[in-house]
N, C-alpha and C positions, 0 to 999 in steps of 0.2 A: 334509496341511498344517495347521497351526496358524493359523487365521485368523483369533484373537482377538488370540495375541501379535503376530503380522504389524499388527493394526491398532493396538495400543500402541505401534509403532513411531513413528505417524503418517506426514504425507504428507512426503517427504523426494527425495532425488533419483532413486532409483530407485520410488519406491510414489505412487499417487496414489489419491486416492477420488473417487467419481462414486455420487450416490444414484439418478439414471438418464442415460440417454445423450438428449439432446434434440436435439442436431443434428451431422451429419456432419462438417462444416465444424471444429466448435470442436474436437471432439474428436481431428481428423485433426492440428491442433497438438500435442496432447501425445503420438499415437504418433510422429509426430517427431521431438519432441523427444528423447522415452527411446532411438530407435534411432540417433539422432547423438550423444548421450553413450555411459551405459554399458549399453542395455538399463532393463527396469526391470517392472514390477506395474502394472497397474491395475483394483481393487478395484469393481463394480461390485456396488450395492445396500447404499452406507456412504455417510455423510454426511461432509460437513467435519473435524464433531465426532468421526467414530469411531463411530458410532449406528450402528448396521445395522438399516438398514429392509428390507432385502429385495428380490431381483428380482421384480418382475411377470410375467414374459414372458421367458427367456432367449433363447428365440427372437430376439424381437424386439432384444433389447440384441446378441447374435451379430451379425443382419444389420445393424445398423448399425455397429457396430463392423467389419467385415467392407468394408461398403461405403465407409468412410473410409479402411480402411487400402489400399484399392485403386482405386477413383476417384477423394480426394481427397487421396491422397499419391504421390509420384513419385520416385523408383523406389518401386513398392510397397512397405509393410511388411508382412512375417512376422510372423506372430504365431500364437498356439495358446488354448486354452479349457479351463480346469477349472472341476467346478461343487463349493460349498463349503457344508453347510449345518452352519449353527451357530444352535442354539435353535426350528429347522424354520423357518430362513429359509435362502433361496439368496440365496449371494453367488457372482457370475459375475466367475472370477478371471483375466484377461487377461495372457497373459506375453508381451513384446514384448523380442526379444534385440537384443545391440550389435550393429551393421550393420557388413557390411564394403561397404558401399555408398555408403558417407557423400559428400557430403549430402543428406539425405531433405529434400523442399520441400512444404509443405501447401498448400492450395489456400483461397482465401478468399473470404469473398462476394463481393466483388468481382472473382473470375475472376484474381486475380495471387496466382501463388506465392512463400513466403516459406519462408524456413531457418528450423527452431527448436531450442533447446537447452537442455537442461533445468539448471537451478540450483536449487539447495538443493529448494525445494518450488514452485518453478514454474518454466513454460514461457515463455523469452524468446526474443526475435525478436533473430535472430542478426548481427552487424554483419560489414560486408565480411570484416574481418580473420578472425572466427570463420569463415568462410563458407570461406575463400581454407584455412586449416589445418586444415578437415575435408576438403577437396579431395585436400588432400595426402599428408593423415595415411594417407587409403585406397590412396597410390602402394607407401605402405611403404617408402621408398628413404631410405636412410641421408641425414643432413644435412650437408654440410662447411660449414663458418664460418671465412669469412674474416675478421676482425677487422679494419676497415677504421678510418677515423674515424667513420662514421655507429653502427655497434656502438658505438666506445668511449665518442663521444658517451653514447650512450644508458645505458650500463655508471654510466660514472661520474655522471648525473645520479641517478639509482635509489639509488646510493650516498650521497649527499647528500640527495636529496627522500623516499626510501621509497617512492614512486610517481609516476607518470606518465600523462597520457592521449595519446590517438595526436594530437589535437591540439596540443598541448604539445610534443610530438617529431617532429611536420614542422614547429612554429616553430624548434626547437631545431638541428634540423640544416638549417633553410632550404633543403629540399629540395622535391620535389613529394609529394602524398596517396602516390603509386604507389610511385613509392621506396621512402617510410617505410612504407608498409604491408607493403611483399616482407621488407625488415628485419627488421621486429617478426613475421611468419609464421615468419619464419627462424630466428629466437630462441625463438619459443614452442616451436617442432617440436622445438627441439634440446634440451630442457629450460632454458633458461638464465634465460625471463623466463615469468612466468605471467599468463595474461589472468584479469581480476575482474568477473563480470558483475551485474547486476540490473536491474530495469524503469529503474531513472534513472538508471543511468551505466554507464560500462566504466571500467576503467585497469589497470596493470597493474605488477606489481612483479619484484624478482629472484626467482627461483625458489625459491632457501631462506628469503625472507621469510615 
């Protein structure tokens, strides 16, 4: 493994960097995350910047990493360990593959479980909808789509506005949270609309946008 050019890559949606592992808890978010998206790296003894300072203790980074992906996530996460050195520093390279388990729930200091999902270069906290289409996505079972008016609704605002939020689309079809929510799961699964996530908003557009 090339663990210089991997780390030119920067942190992205599959790779993350950790200069050490300090608590089970936090970290149990971003195995998570990576095994409810597409899998993904986690670079252990590199900084933010791309610095590689080095493991201290493999051991010790193993068992905590270890300990999170099995105490503090549910269904456990899989994962495996290579050790990498470049310049006679260890960097302990965590590979965490796409789950067919989906969705993985991390556990937080406050003893409540939460979905996470990883976007661009970080770990968000997944909303119903996201939650309700990794449910499903794990059924495997082909999608039929009725096109009803709550669809078309939705079609042709998309076509007009360029995006949408789910609140905006249970105003729009005056329907209930529950409804518009099975909708928009229904549409994402089918490829037709795609969900846009980040720490301060979600919405979502037609899929070839």
């Amino acid at each position: 493994m090339n663990i210089k050019r991997l780390i030119l890559e920067g942190e992205n949606v599959s790779l993350d960097f950790k200069k050490t592992i300090s608590s089970a808890e936090k970290i149990a978010k971003t195995l998570v995350a990576f095994a409810n998206n597409r899998g993904g790296k986690l670079l252990i003894g590199v900084a933010d910047d791309g610095t590689i300072s080095g493991v201290k203790s493999e051991e010790e980074e193993k068992y905590m990493i270890t300990k999170a992906a099995h105490q503090f996530c549910k269904p456990a996460i899989e994962h495996s360990f290579e050790e990498v050195y470049f310049d006679e520093k260890l960097v302990l390279v965590v590979d965490i593959p796409k789950s067919d388990l989906k969705p993985h729930y991390a556990l937080d200091e406050n003893k409540k479980w939460w979905v996470y999902f990883r976007v661009k270069d970080k770990s968000i906290l997944a909303s119903k909808i996201i939650v309700d289409v990794l449910k499903e996505s794990a059924k495997e079972t082909g999608q039929f789509i009725s096109y009803s008016t709550y669809e078309q609704k939705l079609l042709s605002y998309l076509a007009e506005h360029g995006r949408i939020t789910f609140k905006e689309y249970a105003k729009l079809i005056n329907s209930s949270h529950k409804k518009a929510q099975r909708v928009m799961v229904t549409l994402i699964l089918a490829g037709v609309i795609f969900p846009h996530l980040s720490e301060k908003e979600e919405y979502f557009t037609a899929a070839a946008s």
